[in-house]
C-alpha positions as YAML, in Angstrom:
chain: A
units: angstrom
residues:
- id: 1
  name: UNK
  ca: [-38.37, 37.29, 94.50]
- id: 2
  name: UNK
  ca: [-39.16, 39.49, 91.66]
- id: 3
  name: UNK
  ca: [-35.38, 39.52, 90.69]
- id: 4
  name: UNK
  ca: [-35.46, 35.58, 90.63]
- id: 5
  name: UNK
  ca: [-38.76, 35.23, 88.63]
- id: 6
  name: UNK
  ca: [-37.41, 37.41, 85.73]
- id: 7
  name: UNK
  ca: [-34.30, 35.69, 85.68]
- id: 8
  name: UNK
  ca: [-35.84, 32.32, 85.23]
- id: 9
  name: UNK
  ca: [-38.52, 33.80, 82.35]
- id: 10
  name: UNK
  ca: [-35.19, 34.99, 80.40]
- id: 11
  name: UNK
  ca: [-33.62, 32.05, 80.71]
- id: 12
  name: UNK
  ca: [-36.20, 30.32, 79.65]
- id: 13
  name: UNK
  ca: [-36.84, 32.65, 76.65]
- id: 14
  name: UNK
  ca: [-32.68, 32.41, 75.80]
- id: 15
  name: UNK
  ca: [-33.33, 28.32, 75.61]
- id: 16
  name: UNK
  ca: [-36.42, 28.28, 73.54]
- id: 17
  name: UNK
  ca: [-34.58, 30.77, 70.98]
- id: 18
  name: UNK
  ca: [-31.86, 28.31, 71.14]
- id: 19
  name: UNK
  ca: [-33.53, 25.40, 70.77]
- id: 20
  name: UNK
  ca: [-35.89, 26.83, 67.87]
- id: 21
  name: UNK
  ca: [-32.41, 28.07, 65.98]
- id: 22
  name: UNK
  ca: [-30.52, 25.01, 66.26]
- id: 23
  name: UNK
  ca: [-32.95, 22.89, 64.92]
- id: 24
  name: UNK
  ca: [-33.22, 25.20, 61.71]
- id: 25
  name: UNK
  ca: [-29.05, 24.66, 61.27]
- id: 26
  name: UNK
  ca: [-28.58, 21.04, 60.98]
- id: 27
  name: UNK
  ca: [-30.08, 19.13, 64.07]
- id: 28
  name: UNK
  ca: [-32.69, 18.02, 61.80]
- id: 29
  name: UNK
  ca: [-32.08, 14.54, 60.71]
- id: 30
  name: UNK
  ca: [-30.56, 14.71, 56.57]
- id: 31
  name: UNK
  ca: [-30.84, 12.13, 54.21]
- id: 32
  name: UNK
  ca: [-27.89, 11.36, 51.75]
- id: 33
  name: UNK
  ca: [-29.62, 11.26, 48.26]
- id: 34
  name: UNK
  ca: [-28.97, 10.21, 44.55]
- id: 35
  name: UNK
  ca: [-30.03, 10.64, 41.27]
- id: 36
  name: UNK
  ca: [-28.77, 10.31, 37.52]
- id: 37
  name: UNK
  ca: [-29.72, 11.47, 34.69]
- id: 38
  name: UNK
  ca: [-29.02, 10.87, 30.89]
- id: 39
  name: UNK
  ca: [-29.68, 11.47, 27.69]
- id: 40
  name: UNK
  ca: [-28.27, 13.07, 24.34]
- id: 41
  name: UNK
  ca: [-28.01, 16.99, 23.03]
- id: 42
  name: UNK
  ca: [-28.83, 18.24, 19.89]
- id: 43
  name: UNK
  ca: [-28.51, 21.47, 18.24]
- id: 44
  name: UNK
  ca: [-31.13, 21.62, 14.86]
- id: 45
  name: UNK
  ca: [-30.79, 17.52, 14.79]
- id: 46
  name: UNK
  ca: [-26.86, 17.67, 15.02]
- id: 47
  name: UNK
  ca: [-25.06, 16.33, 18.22]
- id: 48
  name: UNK
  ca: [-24.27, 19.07, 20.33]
- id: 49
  name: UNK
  ca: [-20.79, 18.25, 22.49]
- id: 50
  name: UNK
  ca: [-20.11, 21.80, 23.12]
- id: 51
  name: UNK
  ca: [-22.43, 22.19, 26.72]
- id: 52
  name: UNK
  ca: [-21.98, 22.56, 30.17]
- id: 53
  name: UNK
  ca: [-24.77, 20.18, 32.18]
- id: 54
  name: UNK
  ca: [-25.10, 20.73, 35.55]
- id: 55
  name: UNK
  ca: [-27.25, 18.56, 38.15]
- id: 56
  name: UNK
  ca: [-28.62, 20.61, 41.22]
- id: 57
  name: UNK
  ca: [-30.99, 20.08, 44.20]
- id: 58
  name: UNK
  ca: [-33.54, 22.67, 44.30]
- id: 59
  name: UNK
  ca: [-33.44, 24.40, 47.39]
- id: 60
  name: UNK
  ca: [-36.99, 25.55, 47.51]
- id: 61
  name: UNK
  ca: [-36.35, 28.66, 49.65]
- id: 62
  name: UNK
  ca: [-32.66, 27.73, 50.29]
- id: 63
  name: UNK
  ca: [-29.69, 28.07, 48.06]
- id: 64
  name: UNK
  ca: [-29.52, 25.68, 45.07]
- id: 65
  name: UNK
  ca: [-26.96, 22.92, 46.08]
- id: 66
  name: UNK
  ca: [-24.53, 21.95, 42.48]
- id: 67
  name: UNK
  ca: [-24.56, 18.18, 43.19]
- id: 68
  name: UNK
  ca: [-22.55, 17.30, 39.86]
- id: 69
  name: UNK
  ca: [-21.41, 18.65, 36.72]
- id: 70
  name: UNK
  ca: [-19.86, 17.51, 33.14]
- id: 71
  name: UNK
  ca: [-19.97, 17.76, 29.58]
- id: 72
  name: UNK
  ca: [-21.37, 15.61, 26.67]
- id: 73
  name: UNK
  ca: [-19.40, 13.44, 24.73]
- id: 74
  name: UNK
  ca: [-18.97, 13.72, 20.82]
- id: 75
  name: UNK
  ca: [-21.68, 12.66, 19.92]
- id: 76
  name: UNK
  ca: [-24.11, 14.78, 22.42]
- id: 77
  name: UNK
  ca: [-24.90, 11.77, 25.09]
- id: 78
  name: UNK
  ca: [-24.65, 12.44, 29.18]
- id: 79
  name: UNK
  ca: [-24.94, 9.83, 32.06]
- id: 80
  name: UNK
  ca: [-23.87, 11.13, 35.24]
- id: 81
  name: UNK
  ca: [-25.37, 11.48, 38.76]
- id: 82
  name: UNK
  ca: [-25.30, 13.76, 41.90]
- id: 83
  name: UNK
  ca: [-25.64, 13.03, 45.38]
- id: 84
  name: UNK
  ca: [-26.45, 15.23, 48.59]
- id: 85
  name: UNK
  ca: [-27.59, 15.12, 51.71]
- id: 86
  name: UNK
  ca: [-31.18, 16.72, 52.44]
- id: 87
  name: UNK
  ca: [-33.71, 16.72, 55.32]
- id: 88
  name: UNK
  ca: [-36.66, 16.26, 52.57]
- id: 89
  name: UNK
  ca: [-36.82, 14.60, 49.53]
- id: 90
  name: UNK
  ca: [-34.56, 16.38, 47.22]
- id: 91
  name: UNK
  ca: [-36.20, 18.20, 44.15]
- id: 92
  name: UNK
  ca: [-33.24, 17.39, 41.00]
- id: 93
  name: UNK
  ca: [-33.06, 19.69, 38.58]
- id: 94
  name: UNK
  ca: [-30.47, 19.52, 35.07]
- id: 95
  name: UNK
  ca: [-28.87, 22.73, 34.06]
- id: 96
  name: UNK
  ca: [-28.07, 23.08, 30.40]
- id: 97
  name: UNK
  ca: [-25.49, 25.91, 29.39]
- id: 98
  name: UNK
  ca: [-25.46, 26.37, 25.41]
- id: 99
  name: UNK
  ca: [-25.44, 28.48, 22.41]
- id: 100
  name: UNK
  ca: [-27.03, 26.64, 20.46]
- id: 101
  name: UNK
  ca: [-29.14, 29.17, 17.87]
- id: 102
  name: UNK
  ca: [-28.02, 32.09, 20.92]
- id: 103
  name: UNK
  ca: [-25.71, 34.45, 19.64]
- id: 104
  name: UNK
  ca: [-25.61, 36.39, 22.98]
- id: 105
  name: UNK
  ca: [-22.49, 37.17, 24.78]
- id: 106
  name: UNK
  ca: [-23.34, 34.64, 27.33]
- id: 107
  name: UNK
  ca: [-24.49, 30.93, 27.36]
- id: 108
  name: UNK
  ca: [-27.91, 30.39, 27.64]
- id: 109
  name: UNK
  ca: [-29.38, 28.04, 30.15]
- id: 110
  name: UNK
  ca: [-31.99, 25.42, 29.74]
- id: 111
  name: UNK
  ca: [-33.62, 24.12, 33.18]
- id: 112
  name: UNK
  ca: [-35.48, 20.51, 33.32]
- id: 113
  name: UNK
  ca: [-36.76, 19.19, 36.44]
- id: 114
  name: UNK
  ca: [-36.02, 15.25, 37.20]
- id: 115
  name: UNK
  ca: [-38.94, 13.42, 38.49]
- id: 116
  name: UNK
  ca: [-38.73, 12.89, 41.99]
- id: 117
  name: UNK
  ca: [-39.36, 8.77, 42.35]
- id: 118
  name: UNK
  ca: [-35.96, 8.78, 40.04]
- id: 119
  name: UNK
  ca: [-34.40, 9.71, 43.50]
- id: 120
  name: UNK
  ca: [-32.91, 7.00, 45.82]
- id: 121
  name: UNK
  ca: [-31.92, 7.26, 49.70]
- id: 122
  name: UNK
  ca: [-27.91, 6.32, 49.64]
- id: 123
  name: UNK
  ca: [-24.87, 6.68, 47.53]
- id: 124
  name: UNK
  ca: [-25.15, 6.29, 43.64]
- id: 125
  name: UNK
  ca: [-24.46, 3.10, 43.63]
- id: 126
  name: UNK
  ca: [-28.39, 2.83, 44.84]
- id: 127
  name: UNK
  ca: [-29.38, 4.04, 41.44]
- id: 128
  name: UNK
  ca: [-31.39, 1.89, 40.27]
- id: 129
  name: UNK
  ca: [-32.66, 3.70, 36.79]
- id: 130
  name: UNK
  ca: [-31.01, 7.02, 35.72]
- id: 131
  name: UNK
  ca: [-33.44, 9.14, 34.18]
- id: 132
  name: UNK
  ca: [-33.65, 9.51, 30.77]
- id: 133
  name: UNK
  ca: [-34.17, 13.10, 28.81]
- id: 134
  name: UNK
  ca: [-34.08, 11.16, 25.86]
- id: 135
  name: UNK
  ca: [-32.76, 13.27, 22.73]
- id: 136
  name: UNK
  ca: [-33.10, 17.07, 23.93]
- id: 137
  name: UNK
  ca: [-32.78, 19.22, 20.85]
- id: 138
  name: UNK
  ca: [-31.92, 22.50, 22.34]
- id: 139
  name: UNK
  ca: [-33.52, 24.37, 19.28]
- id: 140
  name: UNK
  ca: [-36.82, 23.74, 20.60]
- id: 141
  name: UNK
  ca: [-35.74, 24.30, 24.56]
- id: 142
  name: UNK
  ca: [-37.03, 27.62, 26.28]
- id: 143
  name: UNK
  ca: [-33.29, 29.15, 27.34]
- id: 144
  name: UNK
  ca: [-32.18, 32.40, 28.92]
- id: 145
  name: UNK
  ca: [-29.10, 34.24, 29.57]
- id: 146
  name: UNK
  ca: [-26.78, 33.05, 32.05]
- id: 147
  name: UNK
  ca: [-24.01, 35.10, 32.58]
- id: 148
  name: UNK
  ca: [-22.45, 33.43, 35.77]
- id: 149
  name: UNK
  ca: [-21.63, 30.00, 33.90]
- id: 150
  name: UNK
  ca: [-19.29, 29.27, 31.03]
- id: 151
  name: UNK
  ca: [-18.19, 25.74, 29.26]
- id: 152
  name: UNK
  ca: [-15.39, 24.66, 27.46]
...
């Protein structure tokens, strides 16, 4: 009788650890999410065509997810959007790699948050209103080192 009533507690402990596990990896119910973002880059008032931009859900305490990348056009302007799937709201964030007034041997990175009500449940096509930096002039952006990301 002993024998039976320990066997049954770890049982039970082996399906509560299982159940408490597999909700952390992916039974949770996730969300496919969209944002976009634009604007124009400057360097001391002159367009700046030469950066990477990056769009990337915050992770909080998880890994940052890269949603979407690209690079301004000629004369500096961006418009593009990400989408992911997340169990919360996502938390957008656009990733600027420069050198603009950085002489370092890496690009420096500038990080701006996206407001969150610019975020819509569904594929892009959702997007209602990118969100719009307006004209960044990376001059007057706080930037630091990033060594793991280069541009074209």
């Amino acid at each position: 009788m002993v024998q039976l009533v320990q066997t049954s507690y770890l049982q039970m402990k082996v399906v509560i650890f299982l159940l408490l596990t597999s909700s952390c990896h992916g039974f949770l119910p996730r969300h496919l999410q969209s944002v976009g973002v634009q604007g124009k880059l400057r360097c001391n008032g002159k367009p700046l065509d030469r950066a990477g931009l990056q769009l990337h859900e915050s992770g909080g305490y998880a890994k940052d997810y890269l949603m979407s990348s690209t690079i301004p056009d000629k004369t500096g302007s961006f418009k593009f959007f990400g989408t992911t799937e997340a169990v919360f709201m996502m938390r957008p964030v656009l990733r600027i790699f420069h050198r603009c007034n950085y002489k370092g041997t890496c690009p420096a990175r500038a990080e701006l948050r996206v407001p969150k009500n610019y975020v819509v449940e569904g594929l892009a096509d959702k997007i209602v209103k990118f969100y719009d930096f307006g004209v960044l002039d990376l001059i007057n952006t706080k930037s630091t080192p990033n060594c793991a990301f280069d541009y074209p």
